[in-house]
Backbone bond lengths (Angstrom), bond angles and torsions (degrees), N, CA, C in turn:
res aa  C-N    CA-C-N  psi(-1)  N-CA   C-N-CA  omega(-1)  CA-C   N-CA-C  phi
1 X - - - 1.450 - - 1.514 111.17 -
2 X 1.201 114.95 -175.16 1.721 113.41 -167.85 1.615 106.22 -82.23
3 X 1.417 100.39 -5.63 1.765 102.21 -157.67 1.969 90.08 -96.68
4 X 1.721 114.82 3.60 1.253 90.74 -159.72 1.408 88.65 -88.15
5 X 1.669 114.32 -168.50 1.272 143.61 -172.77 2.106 100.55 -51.79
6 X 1.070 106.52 -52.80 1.018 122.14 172.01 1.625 126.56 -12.86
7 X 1.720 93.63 -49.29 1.782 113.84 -149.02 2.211 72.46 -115.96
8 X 1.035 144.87 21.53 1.583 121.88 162.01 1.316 89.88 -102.76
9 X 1.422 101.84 168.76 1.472 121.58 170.19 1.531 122.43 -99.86
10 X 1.062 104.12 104.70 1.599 120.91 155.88 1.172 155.97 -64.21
11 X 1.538 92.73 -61.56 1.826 115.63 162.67 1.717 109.11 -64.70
12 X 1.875 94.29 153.89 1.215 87.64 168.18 1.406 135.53 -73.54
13 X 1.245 102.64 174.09 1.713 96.76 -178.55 2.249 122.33 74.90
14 X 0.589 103.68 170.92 1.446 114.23 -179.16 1.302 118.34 -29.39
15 X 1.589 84.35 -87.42 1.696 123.51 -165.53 1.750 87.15 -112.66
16 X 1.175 128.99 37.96 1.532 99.08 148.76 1.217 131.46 -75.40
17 X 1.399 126.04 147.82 1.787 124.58 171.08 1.254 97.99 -31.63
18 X 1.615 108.68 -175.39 1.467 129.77 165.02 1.147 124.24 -140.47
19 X 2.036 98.48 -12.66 1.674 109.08 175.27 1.601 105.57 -74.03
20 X 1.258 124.08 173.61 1.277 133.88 149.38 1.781 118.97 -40.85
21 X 0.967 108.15 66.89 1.722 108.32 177.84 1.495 93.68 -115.31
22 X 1.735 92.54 148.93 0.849 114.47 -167.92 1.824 124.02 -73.41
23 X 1.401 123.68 126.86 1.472 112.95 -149.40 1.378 139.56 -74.66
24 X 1.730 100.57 -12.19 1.136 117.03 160.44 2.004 122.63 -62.41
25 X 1.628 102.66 -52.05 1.664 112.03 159.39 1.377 122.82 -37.80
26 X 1.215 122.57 -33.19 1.263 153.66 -168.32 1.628 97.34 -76.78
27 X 1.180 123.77 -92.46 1.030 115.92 -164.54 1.707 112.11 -77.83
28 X 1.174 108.23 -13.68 1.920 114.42 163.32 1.932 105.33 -51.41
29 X 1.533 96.06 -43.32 1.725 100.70 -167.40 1.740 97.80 -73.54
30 X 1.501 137.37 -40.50 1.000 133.81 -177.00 1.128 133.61 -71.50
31 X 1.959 104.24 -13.94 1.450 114.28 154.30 1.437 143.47 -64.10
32 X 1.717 108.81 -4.76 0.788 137.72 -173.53 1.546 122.70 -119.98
33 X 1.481 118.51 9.48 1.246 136.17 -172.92 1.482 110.66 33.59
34 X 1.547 106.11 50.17 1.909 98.29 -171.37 1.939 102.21 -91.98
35 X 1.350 129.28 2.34 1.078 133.10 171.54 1.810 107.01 -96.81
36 X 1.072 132.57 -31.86 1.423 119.28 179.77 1.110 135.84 -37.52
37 X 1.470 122.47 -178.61 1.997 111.16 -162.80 1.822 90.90 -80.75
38 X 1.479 127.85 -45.85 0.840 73.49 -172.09 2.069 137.16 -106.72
39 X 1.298 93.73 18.84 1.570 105.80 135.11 1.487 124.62 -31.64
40 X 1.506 109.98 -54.25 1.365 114.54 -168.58 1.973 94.53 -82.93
41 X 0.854 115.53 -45.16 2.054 102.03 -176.86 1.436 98.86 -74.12
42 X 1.201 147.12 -19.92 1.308 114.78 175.50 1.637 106.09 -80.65
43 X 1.602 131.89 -37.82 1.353 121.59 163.28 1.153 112.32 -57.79
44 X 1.106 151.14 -16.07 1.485 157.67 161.90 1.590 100.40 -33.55
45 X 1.460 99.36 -89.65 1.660 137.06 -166.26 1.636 93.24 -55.79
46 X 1.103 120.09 -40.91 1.481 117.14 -174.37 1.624 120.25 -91.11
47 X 1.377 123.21 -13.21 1.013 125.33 172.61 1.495 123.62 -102.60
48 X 1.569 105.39 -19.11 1.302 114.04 171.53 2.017 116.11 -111.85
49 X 1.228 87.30 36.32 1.742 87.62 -167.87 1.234 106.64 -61.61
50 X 1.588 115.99 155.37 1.641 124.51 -160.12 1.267 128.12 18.60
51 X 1.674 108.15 32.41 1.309 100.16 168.11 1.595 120.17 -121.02
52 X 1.411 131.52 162.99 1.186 143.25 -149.35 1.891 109.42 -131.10
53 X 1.203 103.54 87.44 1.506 117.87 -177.68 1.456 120.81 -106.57
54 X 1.782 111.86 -165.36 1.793 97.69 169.27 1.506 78.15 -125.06
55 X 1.491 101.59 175.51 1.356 138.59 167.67 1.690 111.30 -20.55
56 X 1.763 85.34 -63.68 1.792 93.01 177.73 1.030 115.36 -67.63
57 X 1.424 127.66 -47.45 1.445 123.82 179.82 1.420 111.09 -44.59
58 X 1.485 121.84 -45.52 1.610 105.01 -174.23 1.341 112.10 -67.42
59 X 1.330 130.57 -27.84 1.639 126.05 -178.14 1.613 98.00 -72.91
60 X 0.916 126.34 -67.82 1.754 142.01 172.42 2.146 82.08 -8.27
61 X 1.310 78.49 -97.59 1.666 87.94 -168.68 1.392 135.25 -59.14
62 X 1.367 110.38 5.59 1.498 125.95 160.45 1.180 93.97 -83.87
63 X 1.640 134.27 -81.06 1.113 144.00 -144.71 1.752 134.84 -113.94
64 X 1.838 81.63 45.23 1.224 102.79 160.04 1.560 101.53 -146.01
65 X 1.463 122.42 156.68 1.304 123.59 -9.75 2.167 94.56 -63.61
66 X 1.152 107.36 148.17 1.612 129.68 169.71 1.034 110.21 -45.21
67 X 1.562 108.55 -51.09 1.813 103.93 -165.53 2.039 117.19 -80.02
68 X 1.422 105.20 -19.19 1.168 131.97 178.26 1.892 122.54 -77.91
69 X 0.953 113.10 -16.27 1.792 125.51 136.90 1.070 114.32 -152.81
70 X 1.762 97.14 -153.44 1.991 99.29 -156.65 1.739 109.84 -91.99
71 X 1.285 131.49 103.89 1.380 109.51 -132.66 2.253 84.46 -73.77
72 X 0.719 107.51 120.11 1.813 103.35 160.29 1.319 115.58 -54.83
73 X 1.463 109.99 176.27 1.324 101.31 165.83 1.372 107.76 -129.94
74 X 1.432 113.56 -165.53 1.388 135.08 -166.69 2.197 104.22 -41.88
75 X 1.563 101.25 -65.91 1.463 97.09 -176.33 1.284 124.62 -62.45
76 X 1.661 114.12 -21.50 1.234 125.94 -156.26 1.531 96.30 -75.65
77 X 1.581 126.33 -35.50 0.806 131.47 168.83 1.663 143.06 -66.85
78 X 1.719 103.73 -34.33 1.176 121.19 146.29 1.607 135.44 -34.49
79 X 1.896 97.89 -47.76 1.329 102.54 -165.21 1.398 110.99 -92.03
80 X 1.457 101.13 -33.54 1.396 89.15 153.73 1.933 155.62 -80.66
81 X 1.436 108.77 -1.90 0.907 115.14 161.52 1.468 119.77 -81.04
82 X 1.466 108.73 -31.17 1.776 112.70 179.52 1.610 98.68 -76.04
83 X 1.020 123.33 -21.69 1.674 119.97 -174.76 2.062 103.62 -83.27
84 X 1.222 86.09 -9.83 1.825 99.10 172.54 1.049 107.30 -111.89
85 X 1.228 146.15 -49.50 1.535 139.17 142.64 1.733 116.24 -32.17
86 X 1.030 95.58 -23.19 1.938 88.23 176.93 1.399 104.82 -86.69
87 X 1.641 122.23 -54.89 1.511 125.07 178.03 1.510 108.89 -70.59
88 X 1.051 125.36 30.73 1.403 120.42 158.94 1.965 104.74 70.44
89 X 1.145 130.37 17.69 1.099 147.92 164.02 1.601 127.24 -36.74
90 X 1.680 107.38 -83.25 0.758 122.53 127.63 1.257 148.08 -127.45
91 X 1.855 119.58 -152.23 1.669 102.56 -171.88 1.535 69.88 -104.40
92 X 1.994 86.08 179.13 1.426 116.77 158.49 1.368 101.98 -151.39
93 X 1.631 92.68 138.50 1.601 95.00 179.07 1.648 106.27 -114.83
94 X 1.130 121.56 112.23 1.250 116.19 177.53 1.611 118.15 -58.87
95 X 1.555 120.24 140.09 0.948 122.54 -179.82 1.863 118.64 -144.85
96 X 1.362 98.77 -32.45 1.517 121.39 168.39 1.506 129.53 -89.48
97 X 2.032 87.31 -28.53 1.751 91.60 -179.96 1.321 93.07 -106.88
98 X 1.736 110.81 168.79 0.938 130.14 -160.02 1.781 103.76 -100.38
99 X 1.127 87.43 -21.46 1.891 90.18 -163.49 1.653 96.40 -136.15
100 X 1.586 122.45 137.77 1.497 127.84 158.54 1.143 124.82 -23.33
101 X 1.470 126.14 -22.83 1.689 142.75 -163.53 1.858 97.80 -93.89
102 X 1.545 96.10 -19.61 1.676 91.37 -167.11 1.774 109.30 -85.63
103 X 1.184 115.68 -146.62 1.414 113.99 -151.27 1.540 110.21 -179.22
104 X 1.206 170.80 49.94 1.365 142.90 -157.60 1.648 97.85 174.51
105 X 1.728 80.20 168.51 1.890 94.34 161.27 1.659 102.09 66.90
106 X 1.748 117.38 -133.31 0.613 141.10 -164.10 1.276 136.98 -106.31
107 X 1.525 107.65 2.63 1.987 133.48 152.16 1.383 93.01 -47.84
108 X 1.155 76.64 138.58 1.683 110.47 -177.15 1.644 115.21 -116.96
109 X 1.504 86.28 123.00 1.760 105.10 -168.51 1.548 106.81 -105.10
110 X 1.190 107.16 106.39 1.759 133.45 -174.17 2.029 103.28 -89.18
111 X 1.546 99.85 105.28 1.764 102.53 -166.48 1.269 83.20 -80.15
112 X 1.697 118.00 172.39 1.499 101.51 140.87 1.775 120.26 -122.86
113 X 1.364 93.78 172.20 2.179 91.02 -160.11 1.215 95.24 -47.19
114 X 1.599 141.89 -50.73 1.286 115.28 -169.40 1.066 124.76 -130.94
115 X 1.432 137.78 158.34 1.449 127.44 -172.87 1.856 128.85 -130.86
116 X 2.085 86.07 85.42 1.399 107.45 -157.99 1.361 84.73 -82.85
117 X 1.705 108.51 169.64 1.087 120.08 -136.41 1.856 78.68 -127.73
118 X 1.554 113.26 99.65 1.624 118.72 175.76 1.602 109.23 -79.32
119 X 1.376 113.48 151.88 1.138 102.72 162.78 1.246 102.95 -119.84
120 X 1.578 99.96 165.97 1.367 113.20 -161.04 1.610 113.83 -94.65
121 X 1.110 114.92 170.41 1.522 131.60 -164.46 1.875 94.70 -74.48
122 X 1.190 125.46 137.70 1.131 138.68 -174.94 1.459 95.35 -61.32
123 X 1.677 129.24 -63.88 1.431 107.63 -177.91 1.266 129.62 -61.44
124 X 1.498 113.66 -32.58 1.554 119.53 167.00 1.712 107.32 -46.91
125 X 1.185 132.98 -46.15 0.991 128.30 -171.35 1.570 103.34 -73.21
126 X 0.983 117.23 -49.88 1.602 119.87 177.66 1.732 108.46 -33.29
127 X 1.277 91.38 -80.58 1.807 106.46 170.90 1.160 107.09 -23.62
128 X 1.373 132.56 -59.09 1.436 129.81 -151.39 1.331 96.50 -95.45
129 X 1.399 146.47 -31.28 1.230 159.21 -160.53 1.601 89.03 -74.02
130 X 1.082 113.17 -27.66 1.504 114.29 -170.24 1.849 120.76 -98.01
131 X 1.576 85.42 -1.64 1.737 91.08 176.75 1.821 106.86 -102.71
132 X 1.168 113.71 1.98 1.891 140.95 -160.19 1.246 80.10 -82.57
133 X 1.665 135.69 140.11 1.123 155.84 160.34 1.342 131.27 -96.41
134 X 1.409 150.77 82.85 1.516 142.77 -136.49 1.784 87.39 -106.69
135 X 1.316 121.72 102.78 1.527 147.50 -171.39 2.033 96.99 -82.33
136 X 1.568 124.22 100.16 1.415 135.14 160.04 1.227 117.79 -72.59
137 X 1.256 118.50 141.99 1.466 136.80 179.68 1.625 126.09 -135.65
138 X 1.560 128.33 120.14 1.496 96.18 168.36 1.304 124.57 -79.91
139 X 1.459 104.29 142.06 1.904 100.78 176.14 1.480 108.34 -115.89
140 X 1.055 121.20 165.46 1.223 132.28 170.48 1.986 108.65 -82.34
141 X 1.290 103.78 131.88 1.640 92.62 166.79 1.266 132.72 -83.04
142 X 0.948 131.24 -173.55 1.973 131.95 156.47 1.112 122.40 -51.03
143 X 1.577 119.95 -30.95 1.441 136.21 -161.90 1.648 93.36 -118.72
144 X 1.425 140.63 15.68 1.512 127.91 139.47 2.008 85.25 102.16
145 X 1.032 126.48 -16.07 1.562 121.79 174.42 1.361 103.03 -79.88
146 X 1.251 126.55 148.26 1.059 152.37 136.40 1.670 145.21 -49.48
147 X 0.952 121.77 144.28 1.414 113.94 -173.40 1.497 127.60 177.03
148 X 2.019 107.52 134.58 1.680 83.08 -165.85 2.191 113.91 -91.40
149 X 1.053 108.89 147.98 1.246 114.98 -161.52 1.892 105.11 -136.58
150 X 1.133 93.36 168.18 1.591 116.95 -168.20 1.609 94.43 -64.56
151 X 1.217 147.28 84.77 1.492 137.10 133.54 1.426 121.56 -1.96
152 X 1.324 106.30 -84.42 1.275 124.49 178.68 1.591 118.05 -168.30
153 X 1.560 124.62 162.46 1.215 121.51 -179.93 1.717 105.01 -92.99
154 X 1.241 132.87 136.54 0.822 161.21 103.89 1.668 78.94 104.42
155 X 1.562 129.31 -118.39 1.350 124.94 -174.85 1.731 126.47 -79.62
156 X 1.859 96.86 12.81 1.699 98.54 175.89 1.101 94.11 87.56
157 X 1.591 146.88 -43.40 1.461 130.59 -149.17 1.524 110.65 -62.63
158 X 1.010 140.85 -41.39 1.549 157.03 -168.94 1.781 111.98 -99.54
159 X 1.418 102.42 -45.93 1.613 105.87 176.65 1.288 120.83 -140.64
160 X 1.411 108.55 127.57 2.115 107.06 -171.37 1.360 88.80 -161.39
161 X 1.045 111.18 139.97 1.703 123.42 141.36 1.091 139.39 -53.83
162 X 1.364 109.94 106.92 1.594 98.88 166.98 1.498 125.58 -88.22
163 X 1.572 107.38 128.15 1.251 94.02 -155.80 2.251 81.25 -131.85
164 X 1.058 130.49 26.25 1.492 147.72 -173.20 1.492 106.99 -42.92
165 X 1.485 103.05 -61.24 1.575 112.62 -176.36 0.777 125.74 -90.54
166 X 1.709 108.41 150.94 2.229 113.79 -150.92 1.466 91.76 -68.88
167 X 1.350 97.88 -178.01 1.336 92.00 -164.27 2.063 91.34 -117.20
168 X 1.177 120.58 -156.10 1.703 105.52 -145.71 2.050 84.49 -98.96
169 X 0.843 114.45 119.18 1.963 121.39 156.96 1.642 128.19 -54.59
170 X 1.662 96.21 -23.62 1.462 92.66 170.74 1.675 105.09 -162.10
171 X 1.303 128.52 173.41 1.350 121.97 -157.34 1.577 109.34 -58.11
172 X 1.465 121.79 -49.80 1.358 140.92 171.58 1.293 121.64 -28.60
173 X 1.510 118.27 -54.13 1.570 138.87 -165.86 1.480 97.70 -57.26
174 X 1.232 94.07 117.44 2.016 116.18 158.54 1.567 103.62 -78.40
175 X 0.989 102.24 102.55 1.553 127.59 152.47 1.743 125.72 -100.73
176 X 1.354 92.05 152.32 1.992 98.71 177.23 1.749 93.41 -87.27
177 X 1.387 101.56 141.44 1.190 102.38 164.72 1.389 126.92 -71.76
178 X 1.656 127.02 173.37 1.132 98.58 174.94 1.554 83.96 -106.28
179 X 1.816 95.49 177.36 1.544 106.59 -177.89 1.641 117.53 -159.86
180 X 1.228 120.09 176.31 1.803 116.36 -178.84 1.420 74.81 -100.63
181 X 1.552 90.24 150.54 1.755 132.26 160.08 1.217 117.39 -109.52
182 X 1.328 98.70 107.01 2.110 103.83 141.63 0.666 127.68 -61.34
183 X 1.442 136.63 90.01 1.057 112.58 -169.05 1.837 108.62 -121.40
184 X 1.424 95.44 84.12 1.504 108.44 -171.10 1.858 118.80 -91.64
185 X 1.556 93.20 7.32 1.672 109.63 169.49 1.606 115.23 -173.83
186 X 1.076 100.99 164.49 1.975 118.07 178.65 1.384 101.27 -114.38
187 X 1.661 121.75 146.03 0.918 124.82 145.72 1.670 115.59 81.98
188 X 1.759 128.25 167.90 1.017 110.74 -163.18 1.572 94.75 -144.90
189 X 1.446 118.99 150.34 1.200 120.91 146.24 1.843 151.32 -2.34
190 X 1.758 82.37 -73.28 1.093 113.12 168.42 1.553 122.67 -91.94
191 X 1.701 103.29 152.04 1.486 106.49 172.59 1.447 132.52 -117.78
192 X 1.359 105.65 85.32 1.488 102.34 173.27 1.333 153.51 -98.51
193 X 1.125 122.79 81.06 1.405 108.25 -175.71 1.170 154.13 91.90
194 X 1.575 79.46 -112.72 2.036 114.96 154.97 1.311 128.02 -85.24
195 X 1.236 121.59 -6.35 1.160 158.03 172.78 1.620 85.25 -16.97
196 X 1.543 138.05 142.96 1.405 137.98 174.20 1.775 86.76 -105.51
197 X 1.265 103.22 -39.30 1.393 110.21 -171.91 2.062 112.13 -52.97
198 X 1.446 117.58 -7.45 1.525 127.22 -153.62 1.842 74.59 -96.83
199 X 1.483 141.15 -55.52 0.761 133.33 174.41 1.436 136.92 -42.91
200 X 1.708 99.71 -55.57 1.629 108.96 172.05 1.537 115.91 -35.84
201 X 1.319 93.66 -62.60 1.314 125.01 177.18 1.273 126.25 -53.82
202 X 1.402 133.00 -7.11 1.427 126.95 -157.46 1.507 111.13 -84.37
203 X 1.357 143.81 -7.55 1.164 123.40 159.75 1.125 100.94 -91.18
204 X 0.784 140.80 -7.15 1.660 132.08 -174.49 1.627 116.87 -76.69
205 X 2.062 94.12 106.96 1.343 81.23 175.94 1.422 175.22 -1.08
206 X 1.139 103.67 -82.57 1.489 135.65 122.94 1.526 143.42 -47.22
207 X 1.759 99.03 4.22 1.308 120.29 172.62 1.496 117.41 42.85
208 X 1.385 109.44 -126.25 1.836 109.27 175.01 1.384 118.87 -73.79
209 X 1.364 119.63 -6.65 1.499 112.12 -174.86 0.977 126.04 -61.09
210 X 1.870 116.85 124.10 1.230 142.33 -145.90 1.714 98.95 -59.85
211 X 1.624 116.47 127.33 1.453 107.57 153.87 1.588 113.82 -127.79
212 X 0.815 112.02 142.07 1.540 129.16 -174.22 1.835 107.55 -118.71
213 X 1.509 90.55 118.15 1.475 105.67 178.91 1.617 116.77 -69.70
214 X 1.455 123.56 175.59 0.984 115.79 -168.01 1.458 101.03 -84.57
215 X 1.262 127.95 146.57 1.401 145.32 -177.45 1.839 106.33 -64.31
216 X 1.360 111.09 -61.14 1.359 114.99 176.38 1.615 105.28 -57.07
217 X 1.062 141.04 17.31 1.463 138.57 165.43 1.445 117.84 -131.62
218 X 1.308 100.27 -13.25 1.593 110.61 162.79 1.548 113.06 -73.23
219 X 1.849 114.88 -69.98 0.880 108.52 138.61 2.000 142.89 16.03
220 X 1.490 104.18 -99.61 1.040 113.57 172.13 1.557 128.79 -30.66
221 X 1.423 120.21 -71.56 1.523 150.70 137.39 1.805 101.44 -20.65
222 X 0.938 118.55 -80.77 1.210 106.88 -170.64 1.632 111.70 -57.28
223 X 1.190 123.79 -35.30 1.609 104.88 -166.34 1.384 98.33 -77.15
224 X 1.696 111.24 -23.94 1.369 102.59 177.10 1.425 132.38 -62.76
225 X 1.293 111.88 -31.93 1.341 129.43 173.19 2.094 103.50 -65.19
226 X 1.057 118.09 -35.05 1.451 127.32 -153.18 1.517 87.65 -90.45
227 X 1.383 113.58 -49.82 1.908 95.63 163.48 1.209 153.03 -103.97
228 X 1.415 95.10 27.06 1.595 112.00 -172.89 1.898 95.05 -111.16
229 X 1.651 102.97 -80.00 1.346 120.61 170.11 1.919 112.36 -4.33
230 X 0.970 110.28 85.11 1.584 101.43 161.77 1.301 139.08 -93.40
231 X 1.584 109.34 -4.16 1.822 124.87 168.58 1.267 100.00 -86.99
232 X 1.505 121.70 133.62 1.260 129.83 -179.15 1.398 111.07 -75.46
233 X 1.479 107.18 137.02 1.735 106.13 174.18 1.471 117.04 -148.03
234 X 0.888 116.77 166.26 1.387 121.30 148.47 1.818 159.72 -74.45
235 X 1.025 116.86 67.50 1.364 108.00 -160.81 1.552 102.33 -69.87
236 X 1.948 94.41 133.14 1.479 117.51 162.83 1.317 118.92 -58.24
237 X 0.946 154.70 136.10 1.736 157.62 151.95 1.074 102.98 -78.68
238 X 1.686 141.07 -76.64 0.968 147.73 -91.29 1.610 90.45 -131.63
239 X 0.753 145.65 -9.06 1.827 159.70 -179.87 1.505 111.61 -32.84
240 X 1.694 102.99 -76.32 1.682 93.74 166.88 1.663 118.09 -125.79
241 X 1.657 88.80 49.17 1.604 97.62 -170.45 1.804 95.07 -146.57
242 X 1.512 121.17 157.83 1.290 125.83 148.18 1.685 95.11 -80.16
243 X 1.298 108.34 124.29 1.216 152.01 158.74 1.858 109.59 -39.35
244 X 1.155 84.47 -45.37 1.666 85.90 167.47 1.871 130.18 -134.21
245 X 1.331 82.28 51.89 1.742 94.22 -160.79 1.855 89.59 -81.25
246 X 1.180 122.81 -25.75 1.328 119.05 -148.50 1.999 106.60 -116.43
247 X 1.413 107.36 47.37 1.065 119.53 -152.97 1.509 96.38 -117.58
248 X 1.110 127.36 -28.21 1.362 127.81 170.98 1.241 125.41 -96.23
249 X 1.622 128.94 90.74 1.600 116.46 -98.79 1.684 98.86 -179.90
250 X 1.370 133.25 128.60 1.039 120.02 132.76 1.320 128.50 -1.66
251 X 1.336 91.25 -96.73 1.761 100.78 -177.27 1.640 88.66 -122.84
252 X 1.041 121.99 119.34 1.695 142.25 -168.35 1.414 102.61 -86.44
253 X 1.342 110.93 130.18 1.981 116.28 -163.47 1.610 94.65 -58.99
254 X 1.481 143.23 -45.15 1.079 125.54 176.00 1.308 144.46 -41.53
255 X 1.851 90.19 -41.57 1.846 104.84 169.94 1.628 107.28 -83.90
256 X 1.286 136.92 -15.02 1.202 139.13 152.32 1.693 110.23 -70.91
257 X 1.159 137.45 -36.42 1.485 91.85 -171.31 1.703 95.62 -127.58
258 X 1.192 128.15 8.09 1.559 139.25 146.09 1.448 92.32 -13.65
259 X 1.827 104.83 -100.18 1.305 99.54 -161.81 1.216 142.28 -40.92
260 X 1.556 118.10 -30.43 1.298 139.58 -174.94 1.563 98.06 -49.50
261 X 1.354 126.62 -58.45 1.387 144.89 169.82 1.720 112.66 -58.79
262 X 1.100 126.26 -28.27 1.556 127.01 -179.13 1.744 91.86 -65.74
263 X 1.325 127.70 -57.21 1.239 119.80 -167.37 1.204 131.54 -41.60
264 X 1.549 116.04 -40.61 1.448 134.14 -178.23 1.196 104.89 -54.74
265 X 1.558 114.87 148.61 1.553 120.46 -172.95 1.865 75.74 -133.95
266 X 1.731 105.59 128.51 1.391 141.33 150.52 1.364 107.53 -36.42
């Protein structure tokens, strides 16, 4: 049952397994935030589309059989259905809890058949754009100066620096620069080869298969960064994603986050 040993948390971190997996996979998968909440609402919405269950049923059928995904637990599940119940996602009909705040039992979680991608009301975005946190850091440069710079926005998921590789020992040394990440997806479509991406990727289950974060959190993060940020930079796209994998598309990540970038004046 959900109450056994099974469904507490053990492993480190969040969303770690609890089966015997192997520990290197483990922390390869957490480099990649592929267990987070909202990891968990887009498998939500997509695995239960137009369908109408209770509370238990969705843990039941996520997290069994155990050894066959990451079983979550009790809150992980909470926060993400109320964080889909807040964006108008889905319904919930209370039936077990007593109060809107509750969660459990036998409330009934109403998916819906499809899960188009709304955009939000310009002031709504404002408001919330304004609860987004842009996190400073000093770094060292290429050229041995110093300087304080953008870390990351708010929890890293969408925007962070990579700053991994040493930096150069003498004028000569080829070094990677460091740089900010978009990082508004993993992984690619296509399969090639040479792919650098076949490496990143190699414990990862599901290997290169393309994931694309939610837009309304890309969004958010980015405009925040676009009006706060006053050192000029560059954001990477393409890092642990094809850059243009997601172009054949509803609304295609280019014509979504193009404009965001047209505004800025040089």
């Amino acid at each position: 049952g959900l109450n056994s040993p099974l469904f507490n948390q053990s492993a480190q971190g969040d969303f770690a397994y609890l089966g015997p997996e192997d520990i290197t996979a483990r922390s390869q998968m957490k480099l990649f935030d592929i267990h987070d909440i909202e990891e968990l609402k887009k498998y939500l919405l997509e695995k239960f589309k137009a369908e109408t269950l209770t509370y238990d049923d969705v843990q039941e059928k996520i997290c069994h059989p155990w050894y066959s995904e990451p079983p979550y637990i009790d809150k992980h599940f909470r926060q993400a259905l109320k964080e889909l119940e807040n964006a108008h996602r889905v319904k919930i009909h209370r039936v077990t809890s007593k109060t809107e705040r509750g969660l459990s039992g036998k409330d009934k979680v109403i998916f819906p058949k499809g899960n188009p991608i709304q955009a939000n009301s310009s002031v709504s975005i404002a408001r919330t754009v304004s609860k987004v946190k842009v996190h400073y850091k000093e770094y060292e440069r290429l050229d041995g100066t110093t300087d304080i710079l953008v870390g990351r926005v708010n929890d890293g998921s969408i925007i962070t620096r990579f700053d991994k590789t040493s930096l150069p020992k003498s004028t000569t040394d080829v070094v990677c620069p460091h740089f900010l990440e978009l990082k508004w997806a993993y992984g690619c479509p296509y399969d090639c080869a040479w792919c650098y991406l076949k490496g990143t990727f190699r414990f990862q289950p599901k290997g290169t298969s393309p994931v694309v974060k939610p837009y309304e959190k890309i969004e958010l993060h980015t405009r925040k960064f676009l009006e706060e940020v006053e050192t000029p930079e560059i954001l990477n796209a393409g890092e642990i994603a094809d850059s243009l994998m997601h172009e054949n598309d509803e609304l295609p990540f280019s014509k979504f986050v193009l404009p965001m970038f047209e505004t800025q004046e040089l």
